[in-house]
mmCIF file of the N, C-alpha and C atoms, coordinates in Angstrom:
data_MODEL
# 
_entry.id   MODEL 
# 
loop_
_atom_site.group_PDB 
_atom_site.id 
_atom_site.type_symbol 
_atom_site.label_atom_id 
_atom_site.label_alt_id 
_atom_site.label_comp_id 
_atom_site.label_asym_id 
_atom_site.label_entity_id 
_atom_site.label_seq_id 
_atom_site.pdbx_PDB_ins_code 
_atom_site.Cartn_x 
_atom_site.Cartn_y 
_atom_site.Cartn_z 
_atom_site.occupancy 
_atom_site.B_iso_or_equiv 
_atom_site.pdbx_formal_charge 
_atom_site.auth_seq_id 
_atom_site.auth_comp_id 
_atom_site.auth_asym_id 
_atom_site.auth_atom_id 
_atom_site.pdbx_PDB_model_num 
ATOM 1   N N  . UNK A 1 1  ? 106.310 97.912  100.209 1.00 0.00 ? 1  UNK A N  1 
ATOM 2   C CA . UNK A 1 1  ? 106.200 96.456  100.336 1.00 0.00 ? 1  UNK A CA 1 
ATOM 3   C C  . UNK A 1 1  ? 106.361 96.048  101.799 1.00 0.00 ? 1  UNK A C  1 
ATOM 4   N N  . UNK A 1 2  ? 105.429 95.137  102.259 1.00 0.00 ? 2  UNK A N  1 
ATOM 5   C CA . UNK A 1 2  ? 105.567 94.888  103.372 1.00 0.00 ? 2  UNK A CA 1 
ATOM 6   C C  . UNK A 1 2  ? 106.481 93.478  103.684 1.00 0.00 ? 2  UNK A C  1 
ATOM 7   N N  . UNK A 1 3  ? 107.363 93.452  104.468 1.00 0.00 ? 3  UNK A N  1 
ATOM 8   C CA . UNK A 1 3  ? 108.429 92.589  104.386 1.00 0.00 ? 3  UNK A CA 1 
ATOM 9   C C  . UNK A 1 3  ? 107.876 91.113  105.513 1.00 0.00 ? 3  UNK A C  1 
ATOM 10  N N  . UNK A 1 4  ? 107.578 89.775  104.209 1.00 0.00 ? 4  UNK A N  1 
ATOM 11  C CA . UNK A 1 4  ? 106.857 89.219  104.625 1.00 0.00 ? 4  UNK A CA 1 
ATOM 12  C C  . UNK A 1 4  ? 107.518 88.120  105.333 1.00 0.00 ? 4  UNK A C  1 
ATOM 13  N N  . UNK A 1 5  ? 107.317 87.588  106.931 1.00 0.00 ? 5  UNK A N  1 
ATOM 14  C CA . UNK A 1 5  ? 107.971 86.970  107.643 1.00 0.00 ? 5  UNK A CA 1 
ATOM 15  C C  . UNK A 1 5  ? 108.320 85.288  106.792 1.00 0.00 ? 5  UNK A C  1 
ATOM 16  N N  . UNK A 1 6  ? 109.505 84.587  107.166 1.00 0.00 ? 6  UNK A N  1 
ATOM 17  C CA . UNK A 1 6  ? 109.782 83.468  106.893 1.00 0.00 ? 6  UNK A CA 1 
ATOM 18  C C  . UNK A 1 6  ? 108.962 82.758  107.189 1.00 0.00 ? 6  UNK A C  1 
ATOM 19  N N  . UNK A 1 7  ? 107.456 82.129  107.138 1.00 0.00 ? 7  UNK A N  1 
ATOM 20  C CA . UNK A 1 7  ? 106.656 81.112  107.745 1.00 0.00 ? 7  UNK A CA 1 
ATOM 21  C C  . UNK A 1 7  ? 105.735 80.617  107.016 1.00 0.00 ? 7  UNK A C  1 
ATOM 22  N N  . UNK A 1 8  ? 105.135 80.934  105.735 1.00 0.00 ? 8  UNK A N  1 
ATOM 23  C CA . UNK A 1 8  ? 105.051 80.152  104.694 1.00 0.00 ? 8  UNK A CA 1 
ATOM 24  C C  . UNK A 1 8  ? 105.821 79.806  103.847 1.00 0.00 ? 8  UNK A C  1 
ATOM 25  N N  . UNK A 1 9  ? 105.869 78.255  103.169 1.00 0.00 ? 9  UNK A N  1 
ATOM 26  C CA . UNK A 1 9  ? 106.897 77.899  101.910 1.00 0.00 ? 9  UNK A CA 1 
ATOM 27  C C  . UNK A 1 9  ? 106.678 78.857  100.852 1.00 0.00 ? 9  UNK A C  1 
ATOM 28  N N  . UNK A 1 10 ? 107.489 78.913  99.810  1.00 0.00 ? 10 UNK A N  1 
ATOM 29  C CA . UNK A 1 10 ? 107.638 80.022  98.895  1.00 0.00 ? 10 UNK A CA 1 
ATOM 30  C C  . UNK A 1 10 ? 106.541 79.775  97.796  1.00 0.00 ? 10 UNK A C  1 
ATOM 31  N N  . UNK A 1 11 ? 105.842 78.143  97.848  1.00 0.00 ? 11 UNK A N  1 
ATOM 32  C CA . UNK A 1 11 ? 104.665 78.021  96.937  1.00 0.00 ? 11 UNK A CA 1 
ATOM 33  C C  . UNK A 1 11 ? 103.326 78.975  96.923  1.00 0.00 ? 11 UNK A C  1 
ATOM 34  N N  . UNK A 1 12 ? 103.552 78.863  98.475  1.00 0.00 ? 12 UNK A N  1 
ATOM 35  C CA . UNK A 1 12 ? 101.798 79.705  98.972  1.00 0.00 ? 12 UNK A CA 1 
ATOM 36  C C  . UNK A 1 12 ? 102.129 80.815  98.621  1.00 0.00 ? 12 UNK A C  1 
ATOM 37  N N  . UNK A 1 13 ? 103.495 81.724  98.977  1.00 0.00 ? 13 UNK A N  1 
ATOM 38  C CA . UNK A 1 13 ? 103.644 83.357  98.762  1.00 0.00 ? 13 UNK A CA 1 
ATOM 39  C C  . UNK A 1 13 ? 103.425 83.509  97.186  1.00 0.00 ? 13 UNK A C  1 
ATOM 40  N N  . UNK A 1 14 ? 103.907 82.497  96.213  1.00 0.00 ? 14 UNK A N  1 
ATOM 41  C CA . UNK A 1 14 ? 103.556 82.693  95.141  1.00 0.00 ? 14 UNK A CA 1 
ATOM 42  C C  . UNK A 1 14 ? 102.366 82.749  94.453  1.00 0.00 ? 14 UNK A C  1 
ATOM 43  N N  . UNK A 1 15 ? 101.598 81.669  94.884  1.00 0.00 ? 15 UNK A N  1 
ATOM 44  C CA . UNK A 1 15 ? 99.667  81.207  94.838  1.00 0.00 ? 15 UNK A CA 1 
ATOM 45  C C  . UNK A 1 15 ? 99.376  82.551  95.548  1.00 0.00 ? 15 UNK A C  1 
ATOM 46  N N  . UNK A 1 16 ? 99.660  82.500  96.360  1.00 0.00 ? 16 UNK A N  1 
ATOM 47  C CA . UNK A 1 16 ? 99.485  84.052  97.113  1.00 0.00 ? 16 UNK A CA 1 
ATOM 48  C C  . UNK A 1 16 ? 99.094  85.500  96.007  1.00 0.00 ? 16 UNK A C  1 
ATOM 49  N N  . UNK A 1 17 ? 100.240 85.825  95.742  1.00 0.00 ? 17 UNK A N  1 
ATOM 50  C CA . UNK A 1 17 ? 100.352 86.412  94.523  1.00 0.00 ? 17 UNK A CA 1 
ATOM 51  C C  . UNK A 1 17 ? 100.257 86.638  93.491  1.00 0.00 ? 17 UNK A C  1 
ATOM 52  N N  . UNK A 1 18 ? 99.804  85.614  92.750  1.00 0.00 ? 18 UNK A N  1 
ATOM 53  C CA . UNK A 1 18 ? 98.876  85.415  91.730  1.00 0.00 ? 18 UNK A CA 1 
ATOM 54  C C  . UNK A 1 18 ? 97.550  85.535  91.761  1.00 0.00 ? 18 UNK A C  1 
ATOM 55  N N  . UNK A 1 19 ? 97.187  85.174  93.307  1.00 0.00 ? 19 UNK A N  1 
ATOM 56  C CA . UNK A 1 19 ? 95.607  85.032  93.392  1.00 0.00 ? 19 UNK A CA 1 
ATOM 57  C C  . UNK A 1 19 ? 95.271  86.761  93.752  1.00 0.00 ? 19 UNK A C  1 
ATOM 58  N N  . UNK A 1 20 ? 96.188  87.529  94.635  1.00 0.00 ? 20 UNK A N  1 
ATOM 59  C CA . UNK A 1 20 ? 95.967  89.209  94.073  1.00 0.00 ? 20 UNK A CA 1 
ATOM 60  C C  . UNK A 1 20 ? 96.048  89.435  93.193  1.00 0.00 ? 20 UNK A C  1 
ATOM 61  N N  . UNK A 1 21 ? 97.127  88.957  92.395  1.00 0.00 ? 21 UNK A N  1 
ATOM 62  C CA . UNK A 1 21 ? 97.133  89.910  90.857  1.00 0.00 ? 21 UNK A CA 1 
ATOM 63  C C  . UNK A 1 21 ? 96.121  89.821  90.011  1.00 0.00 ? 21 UNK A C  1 
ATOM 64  N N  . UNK A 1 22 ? 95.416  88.229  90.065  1.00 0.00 ? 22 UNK A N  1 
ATOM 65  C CA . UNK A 1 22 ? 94.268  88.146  89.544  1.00 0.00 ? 22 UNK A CA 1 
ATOM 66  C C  . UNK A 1 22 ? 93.036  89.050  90.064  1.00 0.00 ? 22 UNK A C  1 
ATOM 67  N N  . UNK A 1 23 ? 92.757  88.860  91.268  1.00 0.00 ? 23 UNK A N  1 
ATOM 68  C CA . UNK A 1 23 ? 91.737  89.676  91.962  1.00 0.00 ? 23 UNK A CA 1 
ATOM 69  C C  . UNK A 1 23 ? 91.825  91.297  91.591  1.00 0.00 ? 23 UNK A C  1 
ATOM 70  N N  . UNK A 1 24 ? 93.443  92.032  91.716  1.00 0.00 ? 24 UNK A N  1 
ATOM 71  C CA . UNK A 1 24 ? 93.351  93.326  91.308  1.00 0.00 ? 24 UNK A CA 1 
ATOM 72  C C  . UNK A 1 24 ? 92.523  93.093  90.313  1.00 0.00 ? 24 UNK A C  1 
ATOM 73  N N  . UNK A 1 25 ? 93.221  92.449  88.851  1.00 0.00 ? 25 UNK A N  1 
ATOM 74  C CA . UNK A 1 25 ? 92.797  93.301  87.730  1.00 0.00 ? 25 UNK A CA 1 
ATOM 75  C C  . UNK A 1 25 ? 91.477  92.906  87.522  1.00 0.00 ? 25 UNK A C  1 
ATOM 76  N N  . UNK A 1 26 ? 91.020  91.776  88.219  1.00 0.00 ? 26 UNK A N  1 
ATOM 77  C CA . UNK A 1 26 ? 89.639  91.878  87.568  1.00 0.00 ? 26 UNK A CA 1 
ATOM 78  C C  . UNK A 1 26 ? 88.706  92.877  88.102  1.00 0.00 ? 26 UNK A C  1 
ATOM 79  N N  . UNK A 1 27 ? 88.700  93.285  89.565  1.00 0.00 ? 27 UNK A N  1 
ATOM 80  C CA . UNK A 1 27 ? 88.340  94.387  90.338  1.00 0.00 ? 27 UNK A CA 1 
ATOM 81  C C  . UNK A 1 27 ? 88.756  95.637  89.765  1.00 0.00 ? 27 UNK A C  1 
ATOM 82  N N  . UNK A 1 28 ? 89.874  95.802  89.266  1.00 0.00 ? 28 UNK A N  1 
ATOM 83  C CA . UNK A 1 28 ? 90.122  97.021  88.474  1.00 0.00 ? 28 UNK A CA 1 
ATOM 84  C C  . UNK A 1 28 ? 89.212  97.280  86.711  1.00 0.00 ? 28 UNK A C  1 
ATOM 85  N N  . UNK A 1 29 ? 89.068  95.688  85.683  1.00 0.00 ? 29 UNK A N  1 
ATOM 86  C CA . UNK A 1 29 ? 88.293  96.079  84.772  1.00 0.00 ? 29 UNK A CA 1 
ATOM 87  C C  . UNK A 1 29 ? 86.683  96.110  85.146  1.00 0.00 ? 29 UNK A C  1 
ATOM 88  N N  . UNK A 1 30 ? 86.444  96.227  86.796  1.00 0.00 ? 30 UNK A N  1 
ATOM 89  C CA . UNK A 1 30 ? 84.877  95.515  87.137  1.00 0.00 ? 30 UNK A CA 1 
ATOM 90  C C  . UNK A 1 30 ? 84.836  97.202  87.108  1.00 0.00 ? 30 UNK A C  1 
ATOM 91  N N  . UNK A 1 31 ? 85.518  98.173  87.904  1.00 0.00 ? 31 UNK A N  1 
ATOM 92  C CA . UNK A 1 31 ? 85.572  99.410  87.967  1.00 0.00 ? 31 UNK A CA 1 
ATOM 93  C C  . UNK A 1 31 ? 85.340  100.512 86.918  1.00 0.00 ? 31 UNK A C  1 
ATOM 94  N N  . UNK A 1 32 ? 85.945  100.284 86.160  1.00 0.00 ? 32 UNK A N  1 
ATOM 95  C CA . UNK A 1 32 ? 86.529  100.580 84.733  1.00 0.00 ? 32 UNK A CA 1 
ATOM 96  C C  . UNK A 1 32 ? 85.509  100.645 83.978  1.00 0.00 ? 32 UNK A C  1 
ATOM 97  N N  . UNK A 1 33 ? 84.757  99.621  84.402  1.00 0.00 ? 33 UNK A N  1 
ATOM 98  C CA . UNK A 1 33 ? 83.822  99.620  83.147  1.00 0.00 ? 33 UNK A CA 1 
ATOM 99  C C  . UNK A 1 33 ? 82.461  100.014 83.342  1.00 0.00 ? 33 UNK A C  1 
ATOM 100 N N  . UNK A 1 34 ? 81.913  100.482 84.990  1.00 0.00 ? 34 UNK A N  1 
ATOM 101 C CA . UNK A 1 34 ? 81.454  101.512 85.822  1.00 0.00 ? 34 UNK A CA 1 
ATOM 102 C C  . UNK A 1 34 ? 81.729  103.374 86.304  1.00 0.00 ? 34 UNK A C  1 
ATOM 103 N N  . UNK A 1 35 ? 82.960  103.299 85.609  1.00 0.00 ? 35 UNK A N  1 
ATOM 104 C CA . UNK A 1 35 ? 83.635  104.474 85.515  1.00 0.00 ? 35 UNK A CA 1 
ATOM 105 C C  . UNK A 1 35 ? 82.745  105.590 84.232  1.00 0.00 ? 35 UNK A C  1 
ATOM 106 N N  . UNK A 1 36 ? 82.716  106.364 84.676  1.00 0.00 ? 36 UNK A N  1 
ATOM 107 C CA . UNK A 1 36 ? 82.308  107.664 83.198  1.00 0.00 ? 36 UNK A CA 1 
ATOM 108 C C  . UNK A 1 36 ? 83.612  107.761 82.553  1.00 0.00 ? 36 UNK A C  1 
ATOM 109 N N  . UNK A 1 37 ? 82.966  107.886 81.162  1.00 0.00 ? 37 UNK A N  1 
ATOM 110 C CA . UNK A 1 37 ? 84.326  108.277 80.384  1.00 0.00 ? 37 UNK A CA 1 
ATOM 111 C C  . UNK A 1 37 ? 84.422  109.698 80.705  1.00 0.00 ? 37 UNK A C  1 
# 
């Protein structure tokens, strides 16, 4: 984890973070479902 400086409010780090977690998994089932079984 990269230790993220005090300079955004804690809203954006959160929007932040949601908006990767979203992006992983959909990038991960976009993969997935391009993958060979």
């Amino acid at each position: 984890m990269i230790p993220v400086p005090n300079l955004y409010p804690k809203g954006f780090i959160s929007w932040l973070g949601e908006e990767l977690v979203r992006k992983t998994c959909f990038w991960w089932r976009f993969f997935q479902s391009f993958a060979p079984r």
